[in-house]
C-alpha positions as YAML, in Angstrom:
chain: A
units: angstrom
residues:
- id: 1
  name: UNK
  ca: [116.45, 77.41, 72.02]
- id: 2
  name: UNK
  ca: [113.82, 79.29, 74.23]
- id: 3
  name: UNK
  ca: [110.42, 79.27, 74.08]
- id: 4
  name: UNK
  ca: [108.00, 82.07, 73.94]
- id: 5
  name: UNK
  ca: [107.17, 81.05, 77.64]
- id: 6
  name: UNK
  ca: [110.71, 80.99, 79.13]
- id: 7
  name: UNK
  ca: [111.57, 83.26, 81.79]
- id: 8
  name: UNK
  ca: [114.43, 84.54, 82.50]
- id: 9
  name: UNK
  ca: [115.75, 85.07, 86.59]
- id: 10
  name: UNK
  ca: [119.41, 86.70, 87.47]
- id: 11
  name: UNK
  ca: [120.90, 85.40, 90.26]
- id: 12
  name: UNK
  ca: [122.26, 87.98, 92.66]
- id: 13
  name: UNK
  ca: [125.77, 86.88, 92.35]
- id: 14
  name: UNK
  ca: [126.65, 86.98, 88.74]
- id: 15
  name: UNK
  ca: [123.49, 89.48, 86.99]
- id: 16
  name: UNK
  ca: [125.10, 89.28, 83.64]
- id: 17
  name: UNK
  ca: [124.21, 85.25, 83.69]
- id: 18
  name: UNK
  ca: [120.57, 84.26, 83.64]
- id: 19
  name: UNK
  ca: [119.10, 81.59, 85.16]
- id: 20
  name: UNK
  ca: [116.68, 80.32, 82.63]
- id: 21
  name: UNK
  ca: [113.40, 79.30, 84.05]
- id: 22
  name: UNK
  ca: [110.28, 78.53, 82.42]
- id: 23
  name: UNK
  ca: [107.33, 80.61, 82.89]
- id: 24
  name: UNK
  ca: [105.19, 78.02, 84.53]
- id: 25
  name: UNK
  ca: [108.40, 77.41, 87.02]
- id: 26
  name: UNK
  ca: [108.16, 81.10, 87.95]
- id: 27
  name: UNK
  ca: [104.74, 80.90, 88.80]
- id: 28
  name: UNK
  ca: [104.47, 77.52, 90.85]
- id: 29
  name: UNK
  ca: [107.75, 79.26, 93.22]
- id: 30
  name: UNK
  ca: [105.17, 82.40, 93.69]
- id: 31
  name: UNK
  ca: [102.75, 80.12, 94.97]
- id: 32
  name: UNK
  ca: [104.80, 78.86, 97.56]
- id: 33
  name: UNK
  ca: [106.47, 82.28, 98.75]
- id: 34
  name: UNK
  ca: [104.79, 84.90, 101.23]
- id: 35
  name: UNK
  ca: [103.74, 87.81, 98.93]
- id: 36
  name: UNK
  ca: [106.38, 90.08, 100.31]
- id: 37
  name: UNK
  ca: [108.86, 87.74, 98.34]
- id: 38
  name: UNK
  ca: [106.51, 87.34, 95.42]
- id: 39
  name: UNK
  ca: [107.45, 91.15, 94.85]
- id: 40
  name: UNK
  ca: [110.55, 90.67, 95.70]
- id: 41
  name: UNK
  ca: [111.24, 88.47, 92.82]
- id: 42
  name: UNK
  ca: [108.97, 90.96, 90.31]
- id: 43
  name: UNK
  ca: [111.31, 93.13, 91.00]
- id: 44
  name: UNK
  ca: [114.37, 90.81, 89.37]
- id: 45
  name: UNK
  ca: [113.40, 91.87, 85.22]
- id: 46
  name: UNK
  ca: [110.41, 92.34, 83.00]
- id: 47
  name: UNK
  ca: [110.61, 89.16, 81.86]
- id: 48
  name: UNK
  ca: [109.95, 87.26, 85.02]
- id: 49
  name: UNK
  ca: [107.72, 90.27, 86.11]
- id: 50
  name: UNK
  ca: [105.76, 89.47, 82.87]
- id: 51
  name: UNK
  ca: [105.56, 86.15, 84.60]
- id: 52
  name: UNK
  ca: [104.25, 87.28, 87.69]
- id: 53
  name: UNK
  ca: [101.58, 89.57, 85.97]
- id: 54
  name: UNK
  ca: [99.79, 86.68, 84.59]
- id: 55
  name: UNK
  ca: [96.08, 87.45, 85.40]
- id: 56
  name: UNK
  ca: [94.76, 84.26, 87.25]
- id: 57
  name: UNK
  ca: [98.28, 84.68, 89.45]
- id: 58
  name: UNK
  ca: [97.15, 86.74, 92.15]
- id: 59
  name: UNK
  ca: [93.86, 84.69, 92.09]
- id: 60
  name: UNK
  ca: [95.33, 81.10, 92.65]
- id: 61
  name: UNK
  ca: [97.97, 83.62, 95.46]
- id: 62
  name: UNK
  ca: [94.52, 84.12, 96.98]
- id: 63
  name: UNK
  ca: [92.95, 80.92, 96.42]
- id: 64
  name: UNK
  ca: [96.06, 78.73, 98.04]
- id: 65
  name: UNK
  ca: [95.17, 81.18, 101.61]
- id: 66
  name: UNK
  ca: [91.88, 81.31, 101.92]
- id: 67
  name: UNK
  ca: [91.85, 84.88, 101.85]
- id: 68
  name: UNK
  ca: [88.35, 87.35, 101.09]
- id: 69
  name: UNK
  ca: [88.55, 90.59, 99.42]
- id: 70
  name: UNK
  ca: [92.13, 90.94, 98.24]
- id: 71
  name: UNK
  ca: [92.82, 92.37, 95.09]
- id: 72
  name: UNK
  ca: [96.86, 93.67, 95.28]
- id: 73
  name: UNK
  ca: [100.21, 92.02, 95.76]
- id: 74
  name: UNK
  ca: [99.91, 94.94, 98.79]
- id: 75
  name: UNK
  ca: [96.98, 93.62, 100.45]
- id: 76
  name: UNK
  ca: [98.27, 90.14, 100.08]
- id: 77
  name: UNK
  ca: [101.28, 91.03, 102.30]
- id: 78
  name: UNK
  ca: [99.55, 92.83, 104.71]
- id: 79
  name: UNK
  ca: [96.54, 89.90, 105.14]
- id: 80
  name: UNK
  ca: [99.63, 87.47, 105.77]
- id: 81
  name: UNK
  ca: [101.51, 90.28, 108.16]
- id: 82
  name: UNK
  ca: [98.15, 90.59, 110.01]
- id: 83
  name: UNK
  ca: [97.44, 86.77, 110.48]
- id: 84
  name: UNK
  ca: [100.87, 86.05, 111.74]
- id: 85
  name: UNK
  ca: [100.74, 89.26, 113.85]
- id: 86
  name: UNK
  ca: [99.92, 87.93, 117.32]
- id: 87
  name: UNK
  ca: [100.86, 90.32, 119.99]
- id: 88
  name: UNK
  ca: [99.49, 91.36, 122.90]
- id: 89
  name: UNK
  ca: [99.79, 95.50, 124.49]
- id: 90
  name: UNK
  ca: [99.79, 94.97, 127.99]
- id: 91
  name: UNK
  ca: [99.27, 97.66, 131.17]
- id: 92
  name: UNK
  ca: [100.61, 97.50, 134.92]
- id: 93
  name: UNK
  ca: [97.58, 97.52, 136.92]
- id: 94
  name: UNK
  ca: [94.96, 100.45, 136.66]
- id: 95
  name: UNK
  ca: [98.53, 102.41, 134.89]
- id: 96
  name: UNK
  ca: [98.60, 103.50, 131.49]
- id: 97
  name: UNK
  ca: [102.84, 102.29, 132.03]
- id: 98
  name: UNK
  ca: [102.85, 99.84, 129.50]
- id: 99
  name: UNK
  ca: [104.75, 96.15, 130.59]
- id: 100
  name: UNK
  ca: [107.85, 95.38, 129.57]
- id: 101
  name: UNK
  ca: [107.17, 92.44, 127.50]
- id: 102
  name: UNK
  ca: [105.07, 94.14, 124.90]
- id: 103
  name: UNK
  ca: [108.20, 95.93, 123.63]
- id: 104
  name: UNK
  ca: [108.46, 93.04, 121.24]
- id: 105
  name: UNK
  ca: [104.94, 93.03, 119.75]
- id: 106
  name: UNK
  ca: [105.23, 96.95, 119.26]
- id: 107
  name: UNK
  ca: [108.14, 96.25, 117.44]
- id: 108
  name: UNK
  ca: [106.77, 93.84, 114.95]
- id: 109
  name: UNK
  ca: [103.81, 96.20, 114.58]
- id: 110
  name: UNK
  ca: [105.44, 99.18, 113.96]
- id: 111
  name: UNK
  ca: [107.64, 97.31, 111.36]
- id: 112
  name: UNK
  ca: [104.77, 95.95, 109.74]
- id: 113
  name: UNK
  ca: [103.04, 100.05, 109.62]
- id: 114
  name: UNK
  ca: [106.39, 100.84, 108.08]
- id: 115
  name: UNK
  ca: [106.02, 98.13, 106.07]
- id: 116
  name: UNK
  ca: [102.62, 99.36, 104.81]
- id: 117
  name: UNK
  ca: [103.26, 102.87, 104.79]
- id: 118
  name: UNK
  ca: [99.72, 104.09, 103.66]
- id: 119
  name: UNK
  ca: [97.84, 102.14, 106.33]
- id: 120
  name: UNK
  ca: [95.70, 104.49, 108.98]
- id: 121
  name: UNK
  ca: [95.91, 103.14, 112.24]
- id: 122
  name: UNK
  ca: [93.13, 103.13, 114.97]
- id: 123
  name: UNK
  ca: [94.35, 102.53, 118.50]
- id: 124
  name: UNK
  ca: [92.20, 101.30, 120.78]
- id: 125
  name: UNK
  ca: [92.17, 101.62, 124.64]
- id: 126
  name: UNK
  ca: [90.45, 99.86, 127.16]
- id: 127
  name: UNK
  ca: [90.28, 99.92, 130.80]
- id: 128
  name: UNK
  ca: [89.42, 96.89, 133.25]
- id: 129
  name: UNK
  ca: [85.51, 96.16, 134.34]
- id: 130
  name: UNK
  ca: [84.45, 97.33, 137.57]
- id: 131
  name: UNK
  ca: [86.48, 100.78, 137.36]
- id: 132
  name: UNK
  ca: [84.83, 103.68, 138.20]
- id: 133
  name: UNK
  ca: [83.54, 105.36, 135.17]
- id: 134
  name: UNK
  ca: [85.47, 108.91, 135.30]
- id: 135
  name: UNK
  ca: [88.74, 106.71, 136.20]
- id: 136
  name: UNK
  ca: [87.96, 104.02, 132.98]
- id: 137
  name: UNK
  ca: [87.69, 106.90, 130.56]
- id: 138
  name: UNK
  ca: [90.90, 108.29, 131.80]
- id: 139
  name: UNK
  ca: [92.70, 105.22, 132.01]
- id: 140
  name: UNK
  ca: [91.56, 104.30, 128.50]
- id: 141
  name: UNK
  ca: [92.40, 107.06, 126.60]
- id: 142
  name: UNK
  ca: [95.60, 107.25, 128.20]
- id: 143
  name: UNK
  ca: [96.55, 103.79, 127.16]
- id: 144
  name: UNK
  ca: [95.45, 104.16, 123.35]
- id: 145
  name: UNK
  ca: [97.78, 107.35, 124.07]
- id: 146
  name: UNK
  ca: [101.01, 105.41, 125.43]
- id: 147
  name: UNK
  ca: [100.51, 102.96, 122.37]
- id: 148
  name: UNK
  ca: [100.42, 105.72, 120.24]
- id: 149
  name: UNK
  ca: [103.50, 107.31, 121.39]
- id: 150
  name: UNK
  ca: [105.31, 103.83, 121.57]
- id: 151
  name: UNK
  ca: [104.55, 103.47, 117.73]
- id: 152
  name: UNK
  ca: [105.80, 107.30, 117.28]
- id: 153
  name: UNK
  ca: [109.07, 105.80, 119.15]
- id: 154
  name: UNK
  ca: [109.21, 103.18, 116.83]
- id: 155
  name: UNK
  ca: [109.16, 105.61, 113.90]
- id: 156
  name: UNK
  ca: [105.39, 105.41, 113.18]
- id: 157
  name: UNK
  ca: [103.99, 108.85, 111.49]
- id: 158
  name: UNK
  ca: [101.60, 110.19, 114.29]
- id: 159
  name: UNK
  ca: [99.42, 111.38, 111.56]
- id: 160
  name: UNK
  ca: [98.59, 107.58, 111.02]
- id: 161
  name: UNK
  ca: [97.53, 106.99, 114.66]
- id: 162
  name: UNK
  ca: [94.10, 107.59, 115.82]
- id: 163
  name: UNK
  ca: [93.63, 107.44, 119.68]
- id: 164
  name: UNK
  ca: [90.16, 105.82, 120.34]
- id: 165
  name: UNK
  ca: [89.18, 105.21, 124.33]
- id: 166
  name: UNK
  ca: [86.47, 102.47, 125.43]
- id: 167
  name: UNK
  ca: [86.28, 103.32, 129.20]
- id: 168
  name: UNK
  ca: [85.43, 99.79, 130.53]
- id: 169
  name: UNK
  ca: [82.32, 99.66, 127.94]
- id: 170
  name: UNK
  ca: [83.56, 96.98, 125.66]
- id: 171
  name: UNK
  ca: [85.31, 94.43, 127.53]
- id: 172
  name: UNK
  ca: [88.04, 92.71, 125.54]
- id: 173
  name: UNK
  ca: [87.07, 89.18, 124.29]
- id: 174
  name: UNK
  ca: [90.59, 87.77, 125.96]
- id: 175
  name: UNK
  ca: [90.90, 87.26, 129.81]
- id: 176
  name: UNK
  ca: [94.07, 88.91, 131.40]
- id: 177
  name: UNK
  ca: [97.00, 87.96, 130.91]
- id: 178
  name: UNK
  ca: [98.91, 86.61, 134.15]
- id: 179
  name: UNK
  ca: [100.10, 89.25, 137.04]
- id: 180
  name: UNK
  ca: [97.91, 92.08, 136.54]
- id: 181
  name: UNK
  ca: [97.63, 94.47, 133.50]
- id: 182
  name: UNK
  ca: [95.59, 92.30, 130.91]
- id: 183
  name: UNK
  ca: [95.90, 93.86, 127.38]
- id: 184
  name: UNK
  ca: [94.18, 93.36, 123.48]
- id: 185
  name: UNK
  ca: [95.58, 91.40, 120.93]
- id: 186
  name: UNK
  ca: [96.65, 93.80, 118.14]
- id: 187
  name: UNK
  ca: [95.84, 93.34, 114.69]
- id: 188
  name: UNK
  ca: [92.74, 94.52, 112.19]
- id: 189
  name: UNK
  ca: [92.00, 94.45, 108.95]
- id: 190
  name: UNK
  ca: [90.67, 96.58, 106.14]
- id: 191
  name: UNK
  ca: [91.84, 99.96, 106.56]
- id: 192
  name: UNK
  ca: [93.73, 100.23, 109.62]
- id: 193
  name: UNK
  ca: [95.21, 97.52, 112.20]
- id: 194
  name: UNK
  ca: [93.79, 98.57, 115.43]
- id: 195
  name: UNK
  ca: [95.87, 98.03, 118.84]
- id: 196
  name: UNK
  ca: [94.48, 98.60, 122.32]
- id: 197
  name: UNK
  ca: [95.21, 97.39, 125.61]
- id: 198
  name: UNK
  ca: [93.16, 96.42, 128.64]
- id: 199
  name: UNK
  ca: [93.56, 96.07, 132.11]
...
């Protein structure tokens, strides 16, 4: 006989048969899974979505990542997406021709800006120290630019993307990276998740 605290999850193989789990199993297998399966598994029936819902859930969620100001299932999944999110947009040499081997990190960012559709994205450009000031402006906003239309590629809304050029006025915290273009780690927080490239 079930309890009033049984849950019920169907297995994706047979959904007429339920695998009966109690509530507090429900909850101690959210605690363990990234967020994006969390909802993944709210999504199975009310029941274990009534689970789920359980006020202090998305607290202890919160609590077991050390994570500030989070108040959604949404903004759960994008804090993890953004810590894990280590990528670097790289430049040839005083180019705004973006290397070769950032194809991958634009990838996983414009997955995770599909992923979190109603994020607004500021792209930052940067251009090396030491360039002359008319060429670092240039050369700045034409790299937020080419990381802009590499998103746009990747099936980013352009609406989303807001080109923002540093000339060579805020050096990037990061030293270059090997041969020659040096770049930015992309990733934010709050409203957007900025990306920008040095050189």
């Amino acid at each position: 006989e079930a309890s009033a605290s049984v849950r019920s999850i169907r297995t994706r193989t047979s959904p007429l048969v339920p695998v009966v789990l109690p509530e507090c199993v429900v909850v101690l297998v959210a605690l363990f899974l990234p967020s994006s399966s969390v909802a993944q598994l709210s999504r199975v029936d009310q029941q274990t979505r009534g689970a789920l819902n359980a006020p202090q859930l998305l607290e202890w969620l919160v609590g077991t990542r050390a994570l500030v100001g989070v108040s959604t299932l949404a903004q759960l999944d994008l804090a993890e997406c953004l810590s894990g999110l280590s990528c670097s947009i790289d430049f040839e040499f005083a180019s705004t021709d973006l290397v070769p081997s950032c194809e991958e990190g634009l990838e996983r960012l414009a997955a995770l800006l599909t992923r979190h559709a109603s994020l607004e994205v500021l792209v930052e450009g940067h251009a090396q120290p030491g360039a002359p000031p008319a060429i670092a402006r240039v050369l700045s906003r034409g790299r937020a630019l080419a990381v802009c239309r590499a998103l746009v590629g990747h099936g980013v809304e352009p609406t989303r993307l807001r080109p923002r050029a540093f000339s060579n006025h805020c050096p990037l915290a990061r030293a270059p990276a090997g041969g020659g273009g040096g770049g930015a780690p992309a990733g934010g927080g709050g409203g957007g998740a900025p990306a920008g490239g040095g050189g």
